[in-house]
LUMKETI-606416 format. One record per residue (C-alpha): residue in three letters; x, y, z. Coordinates in steps of 0.001 Angstrom, whole numbers, padded with zeros to 6 digits, always signed. Layout:
N
AlaXYZ ...
end
This chain:
382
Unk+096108-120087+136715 Unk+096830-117045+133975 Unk+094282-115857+132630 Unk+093930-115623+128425 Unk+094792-112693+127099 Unk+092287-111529+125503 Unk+093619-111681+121092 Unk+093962-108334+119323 Unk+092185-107319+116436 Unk+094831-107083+113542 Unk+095488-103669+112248 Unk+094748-105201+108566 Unk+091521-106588+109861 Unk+090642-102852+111328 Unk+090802-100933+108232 Unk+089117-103459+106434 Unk+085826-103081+108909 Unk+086504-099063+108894 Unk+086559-099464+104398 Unk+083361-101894+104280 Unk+081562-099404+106950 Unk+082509-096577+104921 Unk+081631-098028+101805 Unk+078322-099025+102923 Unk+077838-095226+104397 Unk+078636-094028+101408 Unk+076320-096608+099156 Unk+073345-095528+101389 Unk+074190-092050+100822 Unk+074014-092239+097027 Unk+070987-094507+097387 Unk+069307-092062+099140 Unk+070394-089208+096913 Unk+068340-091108+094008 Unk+065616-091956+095518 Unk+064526-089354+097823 Unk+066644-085979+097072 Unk+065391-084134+093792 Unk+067548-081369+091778 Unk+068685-078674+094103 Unk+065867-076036+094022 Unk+066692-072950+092272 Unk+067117-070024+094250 Unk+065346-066431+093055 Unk+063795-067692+090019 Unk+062473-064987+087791 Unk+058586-065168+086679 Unk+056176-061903+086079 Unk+052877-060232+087138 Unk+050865-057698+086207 Unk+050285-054503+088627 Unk+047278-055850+090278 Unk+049672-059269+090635 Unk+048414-061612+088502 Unk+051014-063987+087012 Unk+051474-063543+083325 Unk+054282-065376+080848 Unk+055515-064128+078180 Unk+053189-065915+075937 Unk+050618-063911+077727 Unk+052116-060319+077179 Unk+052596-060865+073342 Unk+049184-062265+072934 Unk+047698-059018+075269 Unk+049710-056549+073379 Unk+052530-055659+076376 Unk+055622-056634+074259 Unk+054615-055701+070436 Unk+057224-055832+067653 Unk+059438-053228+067422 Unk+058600-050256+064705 Unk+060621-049569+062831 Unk+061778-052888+062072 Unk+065933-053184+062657 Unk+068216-055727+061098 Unk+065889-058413+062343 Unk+062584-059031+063478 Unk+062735-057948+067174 Unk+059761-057613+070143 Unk+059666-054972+072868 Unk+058018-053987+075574 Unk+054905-052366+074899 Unk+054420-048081+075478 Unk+052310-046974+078047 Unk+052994-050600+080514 Unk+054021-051763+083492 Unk+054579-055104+085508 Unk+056525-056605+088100 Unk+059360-059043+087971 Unk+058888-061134+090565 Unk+061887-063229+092321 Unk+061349-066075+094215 Unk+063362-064971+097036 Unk+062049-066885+100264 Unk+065649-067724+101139 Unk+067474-064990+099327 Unk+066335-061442+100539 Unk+067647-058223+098463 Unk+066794-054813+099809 Unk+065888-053579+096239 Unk+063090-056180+096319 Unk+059319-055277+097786 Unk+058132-057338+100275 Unk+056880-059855+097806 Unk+060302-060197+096110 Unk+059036-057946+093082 Unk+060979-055268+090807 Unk+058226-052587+088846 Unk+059504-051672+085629 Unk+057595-048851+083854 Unk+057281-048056+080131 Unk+056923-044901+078919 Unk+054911-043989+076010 Unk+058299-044023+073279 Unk+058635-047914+074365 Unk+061536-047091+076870 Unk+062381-047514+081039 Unk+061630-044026+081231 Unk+060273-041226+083006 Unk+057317-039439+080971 Unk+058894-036102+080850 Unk+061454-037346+078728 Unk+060200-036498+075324 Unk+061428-035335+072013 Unk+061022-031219+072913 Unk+064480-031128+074519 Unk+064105-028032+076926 Unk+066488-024932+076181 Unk+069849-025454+078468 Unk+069222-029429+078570 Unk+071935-031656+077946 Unk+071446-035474+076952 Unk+073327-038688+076916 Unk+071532-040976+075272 Unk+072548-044911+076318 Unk+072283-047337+073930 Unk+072437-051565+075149 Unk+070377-054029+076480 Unk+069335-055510+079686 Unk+072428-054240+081689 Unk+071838-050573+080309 Unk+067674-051118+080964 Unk+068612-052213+084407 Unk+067303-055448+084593 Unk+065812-056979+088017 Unk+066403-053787+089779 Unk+064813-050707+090112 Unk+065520-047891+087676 Unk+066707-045541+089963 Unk+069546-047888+090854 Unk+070534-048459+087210 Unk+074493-046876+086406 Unk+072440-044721+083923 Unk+069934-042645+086082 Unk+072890-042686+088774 Unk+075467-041210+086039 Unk+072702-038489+085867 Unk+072343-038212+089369 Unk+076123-037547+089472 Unk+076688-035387+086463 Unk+073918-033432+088045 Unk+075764-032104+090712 Unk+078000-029516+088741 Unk+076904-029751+085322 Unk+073094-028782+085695 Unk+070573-030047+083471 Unk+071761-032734+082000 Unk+069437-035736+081761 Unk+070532-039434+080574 Unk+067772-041275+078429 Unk+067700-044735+079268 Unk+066967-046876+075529 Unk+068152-049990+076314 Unk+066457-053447+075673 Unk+063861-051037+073677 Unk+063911-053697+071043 Unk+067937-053653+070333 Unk+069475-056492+072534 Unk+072225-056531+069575 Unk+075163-054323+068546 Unk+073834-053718+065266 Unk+070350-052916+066428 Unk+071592-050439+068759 Unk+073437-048868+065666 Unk+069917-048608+063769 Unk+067786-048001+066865 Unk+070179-045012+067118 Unk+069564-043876+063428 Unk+065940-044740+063359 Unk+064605-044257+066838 Unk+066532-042649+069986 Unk+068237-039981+068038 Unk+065014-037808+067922 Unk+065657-037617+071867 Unk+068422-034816+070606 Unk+071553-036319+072359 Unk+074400-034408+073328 Unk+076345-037593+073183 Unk+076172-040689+072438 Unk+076802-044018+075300 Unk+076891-047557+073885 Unk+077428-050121+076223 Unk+078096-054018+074895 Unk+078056-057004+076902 Unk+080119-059947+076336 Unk+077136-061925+075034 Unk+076886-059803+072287 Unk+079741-060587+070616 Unk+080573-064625+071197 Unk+078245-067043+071090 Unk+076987-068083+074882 Unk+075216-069728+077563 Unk+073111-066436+078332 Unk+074467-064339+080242 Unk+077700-066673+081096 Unk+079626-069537+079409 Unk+079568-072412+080685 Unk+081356-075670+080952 Unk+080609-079185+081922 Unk+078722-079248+085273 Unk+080404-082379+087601 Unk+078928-085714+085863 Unk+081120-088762+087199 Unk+077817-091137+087833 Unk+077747-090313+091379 Unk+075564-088269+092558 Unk+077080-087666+096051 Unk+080025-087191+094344 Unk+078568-084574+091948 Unk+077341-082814+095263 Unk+080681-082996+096725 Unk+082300-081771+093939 Unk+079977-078519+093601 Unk+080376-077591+097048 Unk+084062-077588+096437 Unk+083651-075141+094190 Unk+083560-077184+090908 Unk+081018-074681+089083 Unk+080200-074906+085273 Unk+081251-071140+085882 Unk+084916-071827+086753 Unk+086335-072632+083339 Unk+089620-074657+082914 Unk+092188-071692+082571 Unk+094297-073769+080755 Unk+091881-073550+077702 Unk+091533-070916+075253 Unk+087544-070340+075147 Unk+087826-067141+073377 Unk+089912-068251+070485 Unk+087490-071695+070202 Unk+084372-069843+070302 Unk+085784-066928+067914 Unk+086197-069839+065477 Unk+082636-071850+065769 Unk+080626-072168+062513 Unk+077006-071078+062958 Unk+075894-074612+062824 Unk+077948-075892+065606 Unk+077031-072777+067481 Unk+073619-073334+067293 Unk+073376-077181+067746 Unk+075196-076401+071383 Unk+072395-073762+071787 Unk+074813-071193+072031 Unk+073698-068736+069415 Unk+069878-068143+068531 Unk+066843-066130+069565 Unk+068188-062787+071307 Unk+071841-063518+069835 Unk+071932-064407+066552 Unk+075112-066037+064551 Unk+075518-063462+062172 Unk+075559-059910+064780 Unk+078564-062360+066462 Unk+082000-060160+066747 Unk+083536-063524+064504 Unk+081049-062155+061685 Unk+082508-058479+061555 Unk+079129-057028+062483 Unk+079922-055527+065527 Unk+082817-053781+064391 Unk+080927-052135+061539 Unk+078027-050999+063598 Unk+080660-049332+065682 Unk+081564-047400+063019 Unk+078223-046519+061535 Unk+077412-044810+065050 Unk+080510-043128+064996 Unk+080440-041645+061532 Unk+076131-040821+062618 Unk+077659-039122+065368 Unk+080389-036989+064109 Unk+078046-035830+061544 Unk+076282-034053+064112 Unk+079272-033290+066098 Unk+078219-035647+068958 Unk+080465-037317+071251 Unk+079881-041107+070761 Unk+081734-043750+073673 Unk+081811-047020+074117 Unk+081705-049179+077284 Unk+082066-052877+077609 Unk+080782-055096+080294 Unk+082182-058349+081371 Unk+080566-061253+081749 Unk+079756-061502+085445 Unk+081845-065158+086186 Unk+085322-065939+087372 Unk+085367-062814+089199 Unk+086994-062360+092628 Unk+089937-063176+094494 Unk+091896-066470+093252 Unk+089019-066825+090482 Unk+090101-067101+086752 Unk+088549-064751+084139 Unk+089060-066318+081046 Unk+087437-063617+078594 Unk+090529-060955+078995 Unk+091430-061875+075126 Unk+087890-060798+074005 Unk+087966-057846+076017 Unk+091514-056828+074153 Unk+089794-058013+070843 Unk+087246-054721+071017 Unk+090126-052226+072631 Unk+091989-052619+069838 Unk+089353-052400+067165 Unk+087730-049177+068958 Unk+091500-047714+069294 Unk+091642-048687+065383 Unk+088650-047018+065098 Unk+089269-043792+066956 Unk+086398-044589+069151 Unk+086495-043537+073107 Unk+086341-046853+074636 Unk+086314-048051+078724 Unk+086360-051123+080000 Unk+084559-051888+083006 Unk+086112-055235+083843 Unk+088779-053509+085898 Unk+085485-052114+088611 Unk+084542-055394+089277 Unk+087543-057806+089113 Unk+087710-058035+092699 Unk+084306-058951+093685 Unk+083513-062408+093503 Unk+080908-062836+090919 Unk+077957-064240+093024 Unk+077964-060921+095303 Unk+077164-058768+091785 Unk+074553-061187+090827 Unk+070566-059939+090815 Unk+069941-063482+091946 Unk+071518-066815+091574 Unk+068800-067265+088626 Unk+069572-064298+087392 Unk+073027-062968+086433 Unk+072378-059338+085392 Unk+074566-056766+087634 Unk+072895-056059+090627 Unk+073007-052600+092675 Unk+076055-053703+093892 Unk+077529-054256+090451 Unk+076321-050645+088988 Unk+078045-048746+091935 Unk+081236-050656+091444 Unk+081036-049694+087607 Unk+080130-046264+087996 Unk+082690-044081+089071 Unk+084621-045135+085922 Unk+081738-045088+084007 Unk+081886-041260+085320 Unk+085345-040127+084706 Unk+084853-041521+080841 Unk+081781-039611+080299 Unk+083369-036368+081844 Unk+086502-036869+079999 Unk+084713-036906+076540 Unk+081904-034277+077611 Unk+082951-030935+077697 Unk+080170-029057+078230 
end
């Protein structure tokens, strides 16, 4: 007698089971995403400490006296750090080692007694012989998260050095200017009694359009899921990789202050009115220009990018901005070098100090340099 064969599963009936498995997979995957899995932990996190390493926020320093408001006042009321200090930034960087870090993931910064990241022996009394460059800007002239030494303004020294003799650059950035227009009156009123043989200002991109820091950015994945949000981000689906198709320049060059400032986009450090839209960055430009060629200094201009949508297949979509302040410094007669060029190539997260923290990193300043260089030697002739 012939056995039964034994009946077949139908295909339909097959991908049904494989869809309701993976369905269910996939529903206690998101399940467990909300109940159990918090927001991705933030990697090298920036806090502070004093020298002998106690924590300390900035509450703390302006009610001990380390940042002060700046004297003499500029366009605005403005804090800096206080002369004659020192701390520690202090990354969290458990899973994110950086040579330039100590062991306990800390940066010193020092103070000198005029208020700037400065060695002591820069002072007024210009020795006989000396040549200065005085550098004007704010945290990415200062150096900010790595040590000073490793900053494109003590290492333009270090190379100018070499064949020109004494010649000295005087770091005054984030000295209470973090705007173009302050760093036109911290010139007038402050740095110039450091005698200057020239004149470097250096502007970053959020000084002149309203932004999300140091970065713009877009809509982060929201579609309800959160494995799907997760998915999405590991694809590559950053708030930092803007829609190319979309003209961000041209729509921020056209916000009013208050829809600036209800998307917390202006405010604080950048204020509405010192935005390039306003026409106040193109006049300060021109104030330090005529204060400089009344003295017969050279005065240059460099101009950082924002540090996103940089590397290989990535879309920069700032390149109209960047054009925007060629022109007007051509118009101007003002030396002018962009430093977008350096760093195109380098995808942005390899320039970073720390995911936290997007200031340019040692990696970023050496990139930058050598053009940095060849612009100050072109316009130097001493």
């Amino acid at each position: 007698m012939e056995r039964p064969r034994p009946r077949r599963r139908r295909p339909d009936a097959i991908a049904i089971l494989v869809l309701v498995t993976l369905a269910l997979a996939l529903g206690a995957a998101e399940l467990f995403l909300r109940l159990f899995v918090g927001p991705a932990p933030v990697v090298g996190k920036l806090t502070y400490a004093t020298l002998d390493g106690a924590d300390i926020t900035p509450a703390d320093a302006i009610a001990t006296g380390k940042i002060v408001p700046v004297q003499p006042p500029g366009p605005r009321p403005r804090d800096m750090f206080a002369p004659n200090n020192s701390f520690y930034l202090v990354y969290d960087n458990g899973r994110l080692p950086r040579d330039w870090f100590d062991a306990q993931g800390r940066v010193l910064v020092r103070i000198n007694r005029y208020g700037l990241r400065e060695r002591d022996d820069i002072t007024p009394e210009k020795p006989a012989g000396q040549r200065r460059i005085v550098c004007l800007g704010d945290s990415f002239t200062f150096g900010w998260g790595i040590p000073e030494e490793l900053g494109w303004v003590r290492k333009l020294e270090d190379r100018l050095r070499v064949d020109r003799g004494d010649v000295r650059t005087v770091n005054c950035g984030a000295a209470g200017t973090v705007c173009v227009d302050e760093y036109t009156a911290g010139l007038v009123n402050r740095f110039h009694v450091f005698q200057p043989d020239a004149v470097v200002l250096t502007i970053c991109l959020n000084d002149l359009i309203p932004s999300s820091g140091l970065n713009l950015q877009g809509p982060a994945p929201n579609t309800g899921s959160r494995l799907l949000d997760l998915l999405l981000g590991a694809m590559g689906h950053s708030p930092l990789q803007l829609d190319p198709a979309h003209d961000w320049v041209g729509e921020l060059l056209k916000l009013d202050a208050a829809t600036a400032t209800s998307a917390d986009l202006v405010g604080g450090d950048k204020p509405f009115e010192a935005m390039w839209s306003q026409g106040v960055p193109q006049k300060s430009l021109r104030e330090a220009k005529a204060f400089c060629e009344a003295r017969k200094i050279p005065f240059l201009v460099t101009l950082w990018p924002f540090l996103q949508g940089l590397g290989p297949g990535r879309h920069y979509p700032f390149h109209k901005l960047h054009d925007l302040v060629a022109a007007d410094c051509a118009a101007a007669g003002i030396p002018f070098l962009d430093v977008l060029p350096a760093l195109r190539g380098t995808r942005e997260e390899e320039l970073w100090v720390t995911p936290f923290d997007a200031h340019a990193n040692p990696r970023a300043q050496e990139l930058a340099l050598p053009a940095i260089e060849r612009f100050v030697r072109e316009h130097t002739r001493w």
